[in-house]
C-alpha positions as CSV (number, residue, x, y, z in Angstrom):
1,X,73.4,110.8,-15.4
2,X,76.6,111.0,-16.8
3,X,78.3,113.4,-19.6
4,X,80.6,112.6,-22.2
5,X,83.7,114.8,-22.0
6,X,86.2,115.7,-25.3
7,X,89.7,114.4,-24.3
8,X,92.2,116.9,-23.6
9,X,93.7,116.4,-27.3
10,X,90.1,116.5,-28.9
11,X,89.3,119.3,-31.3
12,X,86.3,120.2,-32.9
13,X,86.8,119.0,-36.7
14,X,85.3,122.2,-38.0
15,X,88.1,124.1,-36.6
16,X,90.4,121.6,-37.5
17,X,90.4,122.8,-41.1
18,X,93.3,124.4,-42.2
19,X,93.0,128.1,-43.6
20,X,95.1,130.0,-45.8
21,X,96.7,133.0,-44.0
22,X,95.3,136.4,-44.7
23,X,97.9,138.7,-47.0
24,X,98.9,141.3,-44.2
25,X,99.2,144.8,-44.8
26,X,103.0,145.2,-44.8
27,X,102.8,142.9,-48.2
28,X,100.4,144.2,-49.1
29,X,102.5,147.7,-50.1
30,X,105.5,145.9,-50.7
31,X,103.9,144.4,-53.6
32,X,102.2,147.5,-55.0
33,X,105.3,149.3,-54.5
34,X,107.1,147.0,-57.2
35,X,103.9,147.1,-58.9
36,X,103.8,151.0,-59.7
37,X,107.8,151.6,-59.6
38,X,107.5,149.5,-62.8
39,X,104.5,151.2,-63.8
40,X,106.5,154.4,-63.2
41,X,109.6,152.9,-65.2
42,X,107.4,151.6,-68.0
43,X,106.0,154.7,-68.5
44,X,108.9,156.4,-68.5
45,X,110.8,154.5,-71.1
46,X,107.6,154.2,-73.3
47,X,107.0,158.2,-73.4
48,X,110.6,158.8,-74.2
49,X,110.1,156.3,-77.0
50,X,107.2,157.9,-78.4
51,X,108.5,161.4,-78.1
52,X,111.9,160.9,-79.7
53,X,110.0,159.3,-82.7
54,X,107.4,162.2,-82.9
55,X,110.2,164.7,-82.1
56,X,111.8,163.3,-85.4
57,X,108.5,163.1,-87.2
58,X,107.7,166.8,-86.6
59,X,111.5,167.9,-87.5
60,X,110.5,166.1,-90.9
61,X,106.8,168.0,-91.4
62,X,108.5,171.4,-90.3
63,X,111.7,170.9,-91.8
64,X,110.6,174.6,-94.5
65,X,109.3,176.3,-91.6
66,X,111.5,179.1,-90.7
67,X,109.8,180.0,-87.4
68,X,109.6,176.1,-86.0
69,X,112.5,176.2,-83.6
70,X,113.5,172.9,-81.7
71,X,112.2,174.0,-78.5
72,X,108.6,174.5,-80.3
73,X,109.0,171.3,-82.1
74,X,109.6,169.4,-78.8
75,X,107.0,171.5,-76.7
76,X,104.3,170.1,-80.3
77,X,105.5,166.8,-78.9
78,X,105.4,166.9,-75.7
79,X,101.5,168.3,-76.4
80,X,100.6,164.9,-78.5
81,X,102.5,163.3,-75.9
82,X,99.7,162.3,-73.5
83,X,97.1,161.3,-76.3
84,X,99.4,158.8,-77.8
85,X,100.6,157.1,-74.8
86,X,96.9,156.1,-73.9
87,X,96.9,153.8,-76.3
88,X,99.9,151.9,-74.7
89,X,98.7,152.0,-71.3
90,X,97.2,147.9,-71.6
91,X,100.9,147.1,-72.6
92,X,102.9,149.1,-70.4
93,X,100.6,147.4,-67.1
94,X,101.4,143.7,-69.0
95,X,104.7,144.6,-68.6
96,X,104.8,146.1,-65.5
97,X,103.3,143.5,-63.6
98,X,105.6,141.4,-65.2
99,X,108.7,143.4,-64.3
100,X,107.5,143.4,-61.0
101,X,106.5,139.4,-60.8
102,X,110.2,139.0,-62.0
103,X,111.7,140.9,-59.6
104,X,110.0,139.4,-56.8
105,X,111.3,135.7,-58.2
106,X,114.9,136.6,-58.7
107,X,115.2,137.6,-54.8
108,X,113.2,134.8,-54.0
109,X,110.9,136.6,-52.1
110,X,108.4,135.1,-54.5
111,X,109.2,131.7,-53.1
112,X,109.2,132.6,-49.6
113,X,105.7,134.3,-50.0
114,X,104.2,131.2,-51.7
115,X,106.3,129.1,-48.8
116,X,103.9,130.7,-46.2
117,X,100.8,129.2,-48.0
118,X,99.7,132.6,-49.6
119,X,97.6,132.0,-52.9
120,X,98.1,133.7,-56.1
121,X,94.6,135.7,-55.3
122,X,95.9,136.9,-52.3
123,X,98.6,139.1,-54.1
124,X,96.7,139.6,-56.6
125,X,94.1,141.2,-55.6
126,X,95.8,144.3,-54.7
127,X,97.1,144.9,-57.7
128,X,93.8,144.3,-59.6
129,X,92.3,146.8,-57.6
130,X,95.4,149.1,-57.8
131,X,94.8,148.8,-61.4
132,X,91.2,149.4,-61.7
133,X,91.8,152.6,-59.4
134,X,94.8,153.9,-61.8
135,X,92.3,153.5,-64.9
136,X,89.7,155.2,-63.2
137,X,91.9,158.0,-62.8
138,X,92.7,157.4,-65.8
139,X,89.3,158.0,-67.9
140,X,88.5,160.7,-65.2
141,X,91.2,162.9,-65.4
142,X,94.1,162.0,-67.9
143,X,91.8,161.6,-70.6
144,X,90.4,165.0,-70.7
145,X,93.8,166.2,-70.0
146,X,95.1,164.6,-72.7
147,X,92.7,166.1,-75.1
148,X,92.7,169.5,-74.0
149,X,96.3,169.3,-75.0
150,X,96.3,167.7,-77.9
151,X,93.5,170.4,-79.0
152,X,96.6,172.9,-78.3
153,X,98.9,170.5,-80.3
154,X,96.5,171.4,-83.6
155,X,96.2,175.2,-82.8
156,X,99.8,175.0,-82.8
157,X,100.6,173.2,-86.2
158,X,97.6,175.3,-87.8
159,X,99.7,178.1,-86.7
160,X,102.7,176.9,-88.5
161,X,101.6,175.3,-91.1
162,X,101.4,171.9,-90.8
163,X,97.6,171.1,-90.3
164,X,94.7,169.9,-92.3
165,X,94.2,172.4,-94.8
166,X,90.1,172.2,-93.9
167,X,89.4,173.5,-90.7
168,X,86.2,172.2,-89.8
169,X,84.3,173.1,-87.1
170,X,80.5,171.6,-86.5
171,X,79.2,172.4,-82.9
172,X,75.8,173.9,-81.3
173,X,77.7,177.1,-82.3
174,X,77.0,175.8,-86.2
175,X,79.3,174.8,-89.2
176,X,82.6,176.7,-89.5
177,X,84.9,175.9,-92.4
178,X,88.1,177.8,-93.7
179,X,89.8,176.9,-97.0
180,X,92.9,178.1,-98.3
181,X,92.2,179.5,-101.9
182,X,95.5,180.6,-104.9
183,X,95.5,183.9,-103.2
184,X,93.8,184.0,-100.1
185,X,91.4,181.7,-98.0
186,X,87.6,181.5,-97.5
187,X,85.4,181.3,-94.6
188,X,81.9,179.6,-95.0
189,X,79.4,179.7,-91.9
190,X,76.1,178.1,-90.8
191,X,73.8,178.4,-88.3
192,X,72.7,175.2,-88.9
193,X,73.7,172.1,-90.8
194,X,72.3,169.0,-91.4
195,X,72.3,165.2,-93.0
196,X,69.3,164.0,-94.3
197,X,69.6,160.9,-97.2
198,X,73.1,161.3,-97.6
199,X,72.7,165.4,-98.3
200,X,73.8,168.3,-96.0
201,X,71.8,171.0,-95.8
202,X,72.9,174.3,-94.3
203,X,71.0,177.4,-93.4
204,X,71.6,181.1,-92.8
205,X,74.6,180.7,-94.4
206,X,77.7,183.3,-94.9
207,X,80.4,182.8,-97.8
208,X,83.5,185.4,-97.4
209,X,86.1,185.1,-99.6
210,X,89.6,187.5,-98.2
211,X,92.2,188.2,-100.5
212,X,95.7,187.7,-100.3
213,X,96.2,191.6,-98.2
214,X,93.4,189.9,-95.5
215,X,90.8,192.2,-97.2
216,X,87.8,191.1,-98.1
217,X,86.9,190.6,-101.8
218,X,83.1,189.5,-101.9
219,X,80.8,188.0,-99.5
220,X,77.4,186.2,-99.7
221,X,74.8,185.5,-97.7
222,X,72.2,182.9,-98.2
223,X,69.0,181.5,-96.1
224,X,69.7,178.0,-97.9
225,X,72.4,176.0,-99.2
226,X,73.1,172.3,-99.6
227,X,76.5,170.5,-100.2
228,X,76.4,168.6,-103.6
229,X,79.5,167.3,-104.7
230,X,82.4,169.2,-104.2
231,X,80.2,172.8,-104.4
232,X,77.9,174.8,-101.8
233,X,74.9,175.6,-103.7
234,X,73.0,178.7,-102.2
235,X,69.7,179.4,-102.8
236,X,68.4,183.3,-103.0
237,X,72.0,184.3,-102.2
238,X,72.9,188.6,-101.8
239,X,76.5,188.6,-103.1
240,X,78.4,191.6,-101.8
241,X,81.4,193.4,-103.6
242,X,83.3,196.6,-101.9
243,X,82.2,199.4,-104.2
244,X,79.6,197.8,-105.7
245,X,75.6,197.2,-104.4
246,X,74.0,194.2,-103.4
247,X,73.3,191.8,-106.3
248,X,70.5,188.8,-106.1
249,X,71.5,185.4,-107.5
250,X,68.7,182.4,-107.1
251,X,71.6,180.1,-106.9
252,X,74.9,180.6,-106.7
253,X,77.9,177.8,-106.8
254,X,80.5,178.2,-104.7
255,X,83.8,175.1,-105.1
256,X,84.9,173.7,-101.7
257,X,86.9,170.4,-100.7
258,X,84.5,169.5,-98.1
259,X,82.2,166.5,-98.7
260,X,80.4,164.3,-96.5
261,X,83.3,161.2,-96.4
262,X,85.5,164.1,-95.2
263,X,83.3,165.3,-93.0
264,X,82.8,161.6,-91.5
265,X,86.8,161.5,-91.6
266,X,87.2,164.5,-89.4
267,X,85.2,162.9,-87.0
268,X,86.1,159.6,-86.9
269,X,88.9,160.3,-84.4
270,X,87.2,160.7,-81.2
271,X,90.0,160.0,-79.3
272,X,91.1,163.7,-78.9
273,X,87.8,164.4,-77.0
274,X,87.4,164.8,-73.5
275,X,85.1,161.5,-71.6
276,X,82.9,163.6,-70.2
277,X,81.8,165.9,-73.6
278,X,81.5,162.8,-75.6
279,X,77.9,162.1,-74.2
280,X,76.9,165.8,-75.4
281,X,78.8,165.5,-78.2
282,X,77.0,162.5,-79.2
283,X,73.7,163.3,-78.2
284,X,74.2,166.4,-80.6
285,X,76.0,165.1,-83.3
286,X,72.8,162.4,-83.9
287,X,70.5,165.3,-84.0
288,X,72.3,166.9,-86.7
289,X,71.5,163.3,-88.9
290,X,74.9,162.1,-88.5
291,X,76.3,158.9,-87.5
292,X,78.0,159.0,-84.1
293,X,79.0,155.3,-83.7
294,X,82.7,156.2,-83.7
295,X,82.2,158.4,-80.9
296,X,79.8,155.7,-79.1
297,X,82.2,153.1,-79.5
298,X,85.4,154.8,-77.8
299,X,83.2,156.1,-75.2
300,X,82.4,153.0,-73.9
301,X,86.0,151.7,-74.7
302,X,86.7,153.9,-72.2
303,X,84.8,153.1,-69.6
304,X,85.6,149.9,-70.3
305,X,89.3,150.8,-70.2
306,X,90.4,150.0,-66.4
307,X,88.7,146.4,-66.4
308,X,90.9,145.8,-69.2
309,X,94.0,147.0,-67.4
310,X,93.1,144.9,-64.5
311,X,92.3,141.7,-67.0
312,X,96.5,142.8,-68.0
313,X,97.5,142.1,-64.7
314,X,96.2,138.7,-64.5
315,X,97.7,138.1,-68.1
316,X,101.2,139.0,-66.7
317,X,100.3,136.6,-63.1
318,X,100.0,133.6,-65.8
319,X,103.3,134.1,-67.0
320,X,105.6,135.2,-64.1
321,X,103.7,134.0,-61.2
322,X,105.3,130.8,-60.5
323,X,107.7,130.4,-57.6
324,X,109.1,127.0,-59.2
325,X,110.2,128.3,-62.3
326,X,113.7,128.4,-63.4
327,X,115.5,131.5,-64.3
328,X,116.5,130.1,-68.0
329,X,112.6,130.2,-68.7
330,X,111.8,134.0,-67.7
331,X,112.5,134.3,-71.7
332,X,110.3,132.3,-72.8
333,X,107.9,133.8,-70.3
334,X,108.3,136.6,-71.4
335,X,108.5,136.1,-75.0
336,X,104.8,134.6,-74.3
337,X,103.7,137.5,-72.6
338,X,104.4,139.6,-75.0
339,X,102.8,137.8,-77.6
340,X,99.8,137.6,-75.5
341,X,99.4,140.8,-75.1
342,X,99.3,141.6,-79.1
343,X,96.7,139.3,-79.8
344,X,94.7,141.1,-77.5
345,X,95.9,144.2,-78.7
346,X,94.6,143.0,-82.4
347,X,91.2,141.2,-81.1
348,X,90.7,144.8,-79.4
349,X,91.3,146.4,-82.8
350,X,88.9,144.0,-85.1
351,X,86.1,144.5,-81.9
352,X,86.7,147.8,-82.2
353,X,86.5,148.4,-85.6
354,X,83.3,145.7,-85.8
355,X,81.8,148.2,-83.5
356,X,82.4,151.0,-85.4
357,X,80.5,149.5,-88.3
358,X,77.7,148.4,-86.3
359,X,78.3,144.9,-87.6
360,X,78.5,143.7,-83.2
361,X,76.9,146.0,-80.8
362,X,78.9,148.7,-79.6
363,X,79.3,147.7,-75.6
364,X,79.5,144.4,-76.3
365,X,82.5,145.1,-79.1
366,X,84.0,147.6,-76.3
367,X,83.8,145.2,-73.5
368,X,84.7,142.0,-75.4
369,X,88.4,142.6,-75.5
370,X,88.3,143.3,-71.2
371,X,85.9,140.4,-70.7
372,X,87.8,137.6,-72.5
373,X,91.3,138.6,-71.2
374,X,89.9,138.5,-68.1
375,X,88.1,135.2,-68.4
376,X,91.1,133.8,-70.0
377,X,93.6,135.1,-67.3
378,X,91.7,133.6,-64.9
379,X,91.2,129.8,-66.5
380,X,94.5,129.7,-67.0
381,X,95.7,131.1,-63.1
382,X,92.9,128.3,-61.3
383,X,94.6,125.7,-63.6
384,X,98.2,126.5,-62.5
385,X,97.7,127.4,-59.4
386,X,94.4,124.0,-58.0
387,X,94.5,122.1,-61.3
């Protein structure tokens, strides 16, 4: 019995296939090194934007302020600093992986590496999970960094003179408020404080009212009190004067500029909160009777936050990932990009503010701007680079 031998020149047809080669190491770092020295750049230049326009800005607010030197007006803005530049961090990785997509086309190296049968995935992928890392980071450590000094930044322009004129404070600690009066200031403080149908109520509560020598010039102490209006109404209240006893009032009115929009207003900006005290925050905020949604809503923007850096990347990949293009139509490119990324920027800011509302849920309005740049990126990259 005989057997059928392959011919010298016969190869199985399964290994006949061709295969893409694998993106090796060496290219891999090459490309994430122009990645993040635009990163760096973009940064750079962005921060030094936003500072010289804060700088000035502050200069402005401070301009009657005898004891706001430049160096304190520069050190306010380098506090701020951080806060504000996490809302540009989507933009400046568009525009770094752009910068860095451009640079690789200009030498050509772009062509050579397409040349050698390399996909658009291949390179990509680094960068995508460079990106996701960075915003990982990101949420884990730069955001609560950036709070804890932009919570120095307000200490700071309280100090000076150029913050809210209603410190308001509502923790597990209870309700602290300070008002500025015509000739001194007044300190109001509850234990506890809460919302119910559209009403706070506050108890063991503490009115002192200082004078313009820092003295005190009558204080009153209350187990009740509710906010109506622009007045704290105190129920059973002991008023005290120096030199005088204790006098009884069943309620006694006492004017304020706090009311329950403002309240909501104060904290409606939970962006100078640490990630990781937002859950308590919120947890506590809800027990009180108040709405949290703000707070739920950029908590999981957030988290959210790297996939949409990463979804950035692939943005940039549609525009300057093309080793056939001709250098007179980077501007276009470019021009594209950029208008690419506001509409995101603005779909972000209606999901964002639909969220807020409760008119969309709130992780699907944080995670709709992420998901649909990312989706989109990547229709448009398998239609340039099979279709």
């Amino acid at each position: 019995m005989k057997t059928k031998r392959h011919g010298r020149g016969h190869r199985d047809p399964a290994s006949s296939q061709p295969g893409r080669p694998g993106l090796h190491p060496t290219l891999i770092r090459y490309v994430s090194r122009h990645f993040l020295v635009a990163l760096l750049g973009t940064l750079l230049v962005t921060a030094g934007l936003i500072l010289l326009f804060d700088v000035i800005e502050l200069l402005r607010q401070t301009a009657k302020v005898e004891e706001a030197t430049l160096g304190m007006v520069v050190s306010m803005g380098l506090l701020r600093l951080p806060l504000v530049l996490q809302t540009g961090l989507p933009f400046a990785f568009l525009a770094a992986a752009m910068i860095a997509f451009w640079r690789l086309a200009r030498s050509s190296e772009l062509v050579v590496i397409r040349a050698a049968g390399v996909s658009v995935w291949q390179v990509l992928v680094p960068l995508v999970v460079l990106s996701m890392v960075l915003g990982a980071i990101n949420v884990a450590a730069g955001n609560p960094i950036a709070a804890a000094l932009f919570t120095q930044f307000e200490r700071k322009a309280h100090e000076i003179g150029i913050g809210g004129d209603n410190p308001f404070s509502l923790s597990q600690g209870g309700m602290w408020l300070r008002e500025s009066t015509d000739d001194g200031f007044t300190i109001v403080h509850a234990r506890d404080a809460r919302q119910e149908n559209r009403v706070l109520f506050l108890s063991d509560v503490m009115v002192l009212e200082m004078g313009p020598d820092d003295l005190p010039t009558w204080r009153a102490d209350a187990e009740q009190a509710r906010l109506a209006g622009n007045r704290f109404l105190l129920t059973g209240a002991m008023v005290s004067v120096p030199g005088r006893p204790p006098e009884r009032y069943e309620m006694l009115s006492v004017e304020t500029n706090l009311s329950l929009p403002k309240i909501q207003e104060r904290f409606a900006a939970p962006e100078s909160m640490s990630f990781w005290d937002l859950p308590d925050f919120i947890a506590f905020f809800e027990s009180a009777g108040f709405s949290a949604e703000a707070h739920r809503m950029h908590w999981h923007a957030m988290i959210s936050s790297p996939a949409l850096l990463c979804a950035m990347v692939l943005l940039a990949a549609v525009f300057g990932f093309n080793a056939r293009q001709r250098q007179g139509a980077w501007l276009i490119r470019v021009t594209g990009c950029a208008l690419t990324g506001f509409v995101i920027y603005f779909f972000s800011q209606v999901t964002y503010t639909l969220g807020q509302s409760q008119t969309l849920p709130v992780a699907l309005a944080a995670w709709a701007p992420a998901l649909v740049s990312a989706l989109l990126g990547a229709a448009l990259l398998f239609h340039l680079e099979d279709g």
